[in-house]
Biotite code that builds the C-alpha atoms (Angstrom):
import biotite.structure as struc

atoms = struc.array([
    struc.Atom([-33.829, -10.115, 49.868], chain_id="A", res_id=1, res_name="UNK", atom_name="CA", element="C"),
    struc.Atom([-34.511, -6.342, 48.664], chain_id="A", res_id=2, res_name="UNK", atom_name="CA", element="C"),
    struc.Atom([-32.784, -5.111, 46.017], chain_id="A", res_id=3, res_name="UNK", atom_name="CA", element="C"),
    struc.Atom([-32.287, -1.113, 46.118], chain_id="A", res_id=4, res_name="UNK", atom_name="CA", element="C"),
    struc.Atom([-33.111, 0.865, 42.653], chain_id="A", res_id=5, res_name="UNK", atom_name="CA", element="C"),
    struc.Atom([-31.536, 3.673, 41.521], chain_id="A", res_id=6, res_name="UNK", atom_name="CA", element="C"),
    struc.Atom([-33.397, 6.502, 39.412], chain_id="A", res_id=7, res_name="UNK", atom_name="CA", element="C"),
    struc.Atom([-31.476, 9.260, 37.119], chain_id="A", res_id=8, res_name="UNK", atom_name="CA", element="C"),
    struc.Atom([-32.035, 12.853, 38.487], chain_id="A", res_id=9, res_name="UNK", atom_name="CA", element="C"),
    struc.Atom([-34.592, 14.641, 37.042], chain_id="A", res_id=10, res_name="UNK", atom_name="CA", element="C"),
    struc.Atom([-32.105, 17.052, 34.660], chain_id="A", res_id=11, res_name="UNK", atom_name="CA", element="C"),
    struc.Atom([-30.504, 13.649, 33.255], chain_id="A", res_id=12, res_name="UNK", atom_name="CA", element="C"),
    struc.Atom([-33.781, 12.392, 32.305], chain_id="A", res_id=13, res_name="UNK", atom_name="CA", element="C"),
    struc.Atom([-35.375, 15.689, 30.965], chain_id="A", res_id=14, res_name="UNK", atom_name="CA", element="C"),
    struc.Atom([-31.915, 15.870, 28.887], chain_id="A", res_id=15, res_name="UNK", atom_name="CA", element="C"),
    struc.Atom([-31.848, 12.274, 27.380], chain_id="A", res_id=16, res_name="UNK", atom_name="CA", element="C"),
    struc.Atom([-35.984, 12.337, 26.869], chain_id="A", res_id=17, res_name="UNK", atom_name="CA", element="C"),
    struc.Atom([-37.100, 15.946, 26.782], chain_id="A", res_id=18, res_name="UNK", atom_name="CA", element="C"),
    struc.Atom([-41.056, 17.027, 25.915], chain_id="A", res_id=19, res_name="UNK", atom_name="CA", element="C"),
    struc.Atom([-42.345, 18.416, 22.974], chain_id="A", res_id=20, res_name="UNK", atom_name="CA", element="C"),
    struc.Atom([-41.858, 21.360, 24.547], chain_id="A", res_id=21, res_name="UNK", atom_name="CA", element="C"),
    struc.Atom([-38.048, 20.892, 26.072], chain_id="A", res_id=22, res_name="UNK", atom_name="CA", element="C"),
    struc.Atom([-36.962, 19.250, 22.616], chain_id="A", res_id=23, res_name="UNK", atom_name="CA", element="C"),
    struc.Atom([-38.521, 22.626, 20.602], chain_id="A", res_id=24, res_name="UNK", atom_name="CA", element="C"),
    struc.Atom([-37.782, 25.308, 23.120], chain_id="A", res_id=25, res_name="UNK", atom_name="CA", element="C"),
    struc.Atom([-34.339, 23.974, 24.578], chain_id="A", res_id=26, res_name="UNK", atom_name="CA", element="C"),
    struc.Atom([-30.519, 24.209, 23.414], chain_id="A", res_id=27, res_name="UNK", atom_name="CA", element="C"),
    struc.Atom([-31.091, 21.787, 21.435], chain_id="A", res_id=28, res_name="UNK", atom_name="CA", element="C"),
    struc.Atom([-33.927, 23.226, 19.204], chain_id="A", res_id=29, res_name="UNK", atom_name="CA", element="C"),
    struc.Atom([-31.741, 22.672, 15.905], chain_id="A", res_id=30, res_name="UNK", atom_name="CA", element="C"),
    struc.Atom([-30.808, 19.423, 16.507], chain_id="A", res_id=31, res_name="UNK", atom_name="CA", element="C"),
    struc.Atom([-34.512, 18.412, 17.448], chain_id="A", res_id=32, res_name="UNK", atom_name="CA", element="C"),
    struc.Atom([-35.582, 20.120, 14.362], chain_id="A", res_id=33, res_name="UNK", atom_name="CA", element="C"),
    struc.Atom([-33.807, 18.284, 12.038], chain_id="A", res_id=34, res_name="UNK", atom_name="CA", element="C"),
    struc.Atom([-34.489, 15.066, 13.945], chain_id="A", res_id=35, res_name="UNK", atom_name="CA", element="C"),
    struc.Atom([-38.445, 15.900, 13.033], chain_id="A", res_id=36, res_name="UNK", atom_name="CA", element="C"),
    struc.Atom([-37.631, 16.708, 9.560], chain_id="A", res_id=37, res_name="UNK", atom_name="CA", element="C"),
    struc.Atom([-35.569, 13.368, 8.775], chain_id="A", res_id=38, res_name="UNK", atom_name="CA", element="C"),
    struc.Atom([-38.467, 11.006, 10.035], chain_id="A", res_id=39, res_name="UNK", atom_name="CA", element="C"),
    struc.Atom([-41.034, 13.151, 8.491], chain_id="A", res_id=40, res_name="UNK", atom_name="CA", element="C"),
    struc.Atom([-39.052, 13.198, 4.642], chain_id="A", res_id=41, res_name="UNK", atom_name="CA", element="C"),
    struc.Atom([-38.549, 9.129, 5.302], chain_id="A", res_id=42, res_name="UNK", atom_name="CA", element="C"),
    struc.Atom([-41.850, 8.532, 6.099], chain_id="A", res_id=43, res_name="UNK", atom_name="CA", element="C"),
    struc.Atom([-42.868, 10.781, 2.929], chain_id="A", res_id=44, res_name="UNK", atom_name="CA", element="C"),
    struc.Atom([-39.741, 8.927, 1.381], chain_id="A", res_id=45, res_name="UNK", atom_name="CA", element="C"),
    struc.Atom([-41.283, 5.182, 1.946], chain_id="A", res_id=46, res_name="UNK", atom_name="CA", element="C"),
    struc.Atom([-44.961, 6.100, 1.127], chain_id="A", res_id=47, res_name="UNK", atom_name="CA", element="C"),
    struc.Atom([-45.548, 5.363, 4.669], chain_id="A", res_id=48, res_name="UNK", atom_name="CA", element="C"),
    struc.Atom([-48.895, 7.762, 4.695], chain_id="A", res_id=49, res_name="UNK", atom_name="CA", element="C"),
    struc.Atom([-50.630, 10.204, 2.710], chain_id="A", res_id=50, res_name="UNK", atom_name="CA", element="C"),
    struc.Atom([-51.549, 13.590, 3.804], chain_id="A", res_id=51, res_name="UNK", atom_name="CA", element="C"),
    struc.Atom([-55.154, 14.834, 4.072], chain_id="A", res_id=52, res_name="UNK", atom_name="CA", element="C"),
    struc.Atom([-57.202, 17.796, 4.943], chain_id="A", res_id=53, res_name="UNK", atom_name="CA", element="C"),
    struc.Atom([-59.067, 17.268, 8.139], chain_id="A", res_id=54, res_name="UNK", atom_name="CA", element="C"),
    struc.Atom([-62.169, 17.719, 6.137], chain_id="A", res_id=55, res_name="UNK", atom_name="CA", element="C"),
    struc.Atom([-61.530, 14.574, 4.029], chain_id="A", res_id=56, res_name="UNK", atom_name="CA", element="C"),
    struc.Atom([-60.660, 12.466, 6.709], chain_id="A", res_id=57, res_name="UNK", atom_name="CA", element="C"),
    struc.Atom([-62.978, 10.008, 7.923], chain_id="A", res_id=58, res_name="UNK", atom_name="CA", element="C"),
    struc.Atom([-61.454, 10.260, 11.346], chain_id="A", res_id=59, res_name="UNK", atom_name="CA", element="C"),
    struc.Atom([-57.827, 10.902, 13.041], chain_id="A", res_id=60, res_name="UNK", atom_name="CA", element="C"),
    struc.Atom([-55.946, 9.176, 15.732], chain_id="A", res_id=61, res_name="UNK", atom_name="CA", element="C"),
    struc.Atom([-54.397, 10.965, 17.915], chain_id="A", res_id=62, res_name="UNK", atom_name="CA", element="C"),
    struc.Atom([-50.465, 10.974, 18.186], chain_id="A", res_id=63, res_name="UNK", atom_name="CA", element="C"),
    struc.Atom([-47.636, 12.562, 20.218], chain_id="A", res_id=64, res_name="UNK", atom_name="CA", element="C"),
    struc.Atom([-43.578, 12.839, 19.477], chain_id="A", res_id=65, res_name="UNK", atom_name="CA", element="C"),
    struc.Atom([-41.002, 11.008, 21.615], chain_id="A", res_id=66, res_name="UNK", atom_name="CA", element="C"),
    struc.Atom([-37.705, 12.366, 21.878], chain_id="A", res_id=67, res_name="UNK", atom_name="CA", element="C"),
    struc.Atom([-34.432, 10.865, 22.388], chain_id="A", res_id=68, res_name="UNK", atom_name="CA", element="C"),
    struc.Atom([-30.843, 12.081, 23.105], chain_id="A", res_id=69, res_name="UNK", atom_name="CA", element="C"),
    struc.Atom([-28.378, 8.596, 22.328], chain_id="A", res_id=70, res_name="UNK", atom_name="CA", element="C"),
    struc.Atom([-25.549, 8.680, 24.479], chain_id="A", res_id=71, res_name="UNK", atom_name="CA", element="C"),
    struc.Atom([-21.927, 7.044, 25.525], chain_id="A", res_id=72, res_name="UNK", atom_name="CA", element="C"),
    struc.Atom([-21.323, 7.029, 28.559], chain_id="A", res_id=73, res_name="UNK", atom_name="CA", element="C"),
    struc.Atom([-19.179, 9.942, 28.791], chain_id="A", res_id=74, res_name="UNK", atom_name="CA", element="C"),
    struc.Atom([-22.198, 12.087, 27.735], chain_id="A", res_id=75, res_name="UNK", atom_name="CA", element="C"),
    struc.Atom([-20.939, 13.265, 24.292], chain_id="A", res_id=76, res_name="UNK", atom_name="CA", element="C"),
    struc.Atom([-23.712, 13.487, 22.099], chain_id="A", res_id=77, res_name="UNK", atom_name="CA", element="C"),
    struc.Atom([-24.322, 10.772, 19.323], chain_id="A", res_id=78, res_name="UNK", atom_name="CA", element="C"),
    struc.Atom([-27.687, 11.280, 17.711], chain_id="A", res_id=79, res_name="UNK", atom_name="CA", element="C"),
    struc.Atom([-30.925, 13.388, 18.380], chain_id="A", res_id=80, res_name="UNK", atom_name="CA", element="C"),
    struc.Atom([-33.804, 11.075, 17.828], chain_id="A", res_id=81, res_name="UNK", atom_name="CA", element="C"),
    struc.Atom([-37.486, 11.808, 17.345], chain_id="A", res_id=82, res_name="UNK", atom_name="CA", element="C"),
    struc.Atom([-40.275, 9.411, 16.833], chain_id="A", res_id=83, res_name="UNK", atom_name="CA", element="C"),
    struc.Atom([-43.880, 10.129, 15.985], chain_id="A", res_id=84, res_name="UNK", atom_name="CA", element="C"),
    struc.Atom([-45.760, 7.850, 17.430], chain_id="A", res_id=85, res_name="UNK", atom_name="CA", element="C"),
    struc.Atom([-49.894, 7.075, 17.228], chain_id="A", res_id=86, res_name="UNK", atom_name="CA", element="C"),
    struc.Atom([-52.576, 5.418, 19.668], chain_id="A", res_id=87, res_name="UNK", atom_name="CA", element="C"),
    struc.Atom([-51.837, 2.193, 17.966], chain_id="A", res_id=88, res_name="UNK", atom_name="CA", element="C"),
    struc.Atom([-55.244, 0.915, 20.544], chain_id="A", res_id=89, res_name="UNK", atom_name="CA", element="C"),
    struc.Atom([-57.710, 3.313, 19.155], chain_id="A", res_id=90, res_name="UNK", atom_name="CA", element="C"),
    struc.Atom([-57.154, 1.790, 15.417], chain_id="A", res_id=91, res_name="UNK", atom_name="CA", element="C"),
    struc.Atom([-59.849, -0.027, 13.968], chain_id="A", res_id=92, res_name="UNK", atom_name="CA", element="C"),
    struc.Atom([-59.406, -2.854, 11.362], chain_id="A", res_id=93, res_name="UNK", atom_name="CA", element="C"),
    struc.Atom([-60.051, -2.383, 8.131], chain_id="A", res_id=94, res_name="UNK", atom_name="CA", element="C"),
    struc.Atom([-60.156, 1.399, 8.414], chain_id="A", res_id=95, res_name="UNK", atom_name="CA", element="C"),
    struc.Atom([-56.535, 2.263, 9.775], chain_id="A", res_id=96, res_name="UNK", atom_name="CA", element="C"),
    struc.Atom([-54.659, -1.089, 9.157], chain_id="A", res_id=97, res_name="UNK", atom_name="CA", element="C"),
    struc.Atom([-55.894, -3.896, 7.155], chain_id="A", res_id=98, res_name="UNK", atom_name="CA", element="C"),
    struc.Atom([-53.098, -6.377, 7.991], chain_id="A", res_id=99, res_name="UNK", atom_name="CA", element="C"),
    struc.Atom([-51.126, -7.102, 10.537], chain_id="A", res_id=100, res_name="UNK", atom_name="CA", element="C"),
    struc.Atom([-47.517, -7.935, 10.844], chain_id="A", res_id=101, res_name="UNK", atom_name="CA", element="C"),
    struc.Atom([-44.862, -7.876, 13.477], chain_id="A", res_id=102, res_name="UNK", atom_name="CA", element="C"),
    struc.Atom([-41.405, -9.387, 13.978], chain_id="A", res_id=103, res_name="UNK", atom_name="CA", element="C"),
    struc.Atom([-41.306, -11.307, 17.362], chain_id="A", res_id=104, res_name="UNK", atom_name="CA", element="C"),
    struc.Atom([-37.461, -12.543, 17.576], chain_id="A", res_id=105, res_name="UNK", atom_name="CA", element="C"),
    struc.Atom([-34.482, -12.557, 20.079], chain_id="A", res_id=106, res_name="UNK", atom_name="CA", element="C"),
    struc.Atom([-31.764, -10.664, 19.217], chain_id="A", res_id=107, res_name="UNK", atom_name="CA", element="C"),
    struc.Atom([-29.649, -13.743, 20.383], chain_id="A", res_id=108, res_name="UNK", atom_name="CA", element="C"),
    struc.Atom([-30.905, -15.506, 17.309], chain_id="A", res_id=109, res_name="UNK", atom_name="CA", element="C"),
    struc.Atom([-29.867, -12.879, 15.482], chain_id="A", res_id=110, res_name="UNK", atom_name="CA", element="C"),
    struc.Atom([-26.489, -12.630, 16.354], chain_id="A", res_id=111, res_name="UNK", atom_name="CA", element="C"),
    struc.Atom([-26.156, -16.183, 15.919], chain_id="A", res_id=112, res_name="UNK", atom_name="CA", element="C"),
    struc.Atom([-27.679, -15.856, 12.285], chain_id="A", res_id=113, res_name="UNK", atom_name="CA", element="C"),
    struc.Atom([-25.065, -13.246, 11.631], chain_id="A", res_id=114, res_name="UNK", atom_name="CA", element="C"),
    struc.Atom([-22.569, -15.560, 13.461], chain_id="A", res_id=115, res_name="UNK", atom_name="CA", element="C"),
    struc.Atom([-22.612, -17.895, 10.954], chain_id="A", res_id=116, res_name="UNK", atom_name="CA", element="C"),
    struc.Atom([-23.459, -15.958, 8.121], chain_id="A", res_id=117, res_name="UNK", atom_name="CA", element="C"),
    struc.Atom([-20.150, -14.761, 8.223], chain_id="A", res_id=118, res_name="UNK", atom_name="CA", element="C"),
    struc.Atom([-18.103, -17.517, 9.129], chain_id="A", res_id=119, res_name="UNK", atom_name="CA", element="C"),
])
């Protein structure tokens, strides 16, 4: 049995997920903007990194932006959504992470959790 798949034309994708380019040079340029600037002030925010000159830098990894237009399903707009994001495989350990730690859970347990939490 074949199932048939169905792809979103090209607009509706360059829309929802535009480039670094489409996100800074598109209608939405304000919205995108602003986006950036949230992430960047939490990230400042949460000591999540400090800034150096290239110079002092032992070495960089190279990162890129995603971009992300949430949606109902009527189209209205809910929230512009930008993410820097870094070539997490090119780190080395001990220079650009010295532990590791990730959450690995179903977000059926969670509900359930919450389930009875609030019972």
């Amino acid at each position: 049995m074949f199932h048939t798949l169905e792809f979103m034309p090209s607009s509706a994708v360059i829309l929802n997920m535009p480039s670094l380019n489409e996100a800074v040079q598109g209608e939405f340029l304000e919205q995108y903007a602003e986006a950036m600037k949230n992430e960047i002030a939490a990230f400042i925010h949460q000591n999540t990194w400090r800034t150096l000159l290239r110079s002092e830098a032992d070495h960089s990894l190279k990162s890129t932006r995603a971009f992300k237009l949430k949606q109902i399903p009527d189209c209205a707009s809910i929230k512009f959504k930008s993410r820097f994001c870094v070539g997490g495989d090119l780190q080395k350990e001990g220079i650009d992470y010295f532990e590791i730690y990730a959450l690995v859970v179903l977000w059926s347990t969670i509900s359930i959790l919450l389930t009875f939490v609030l019972q």
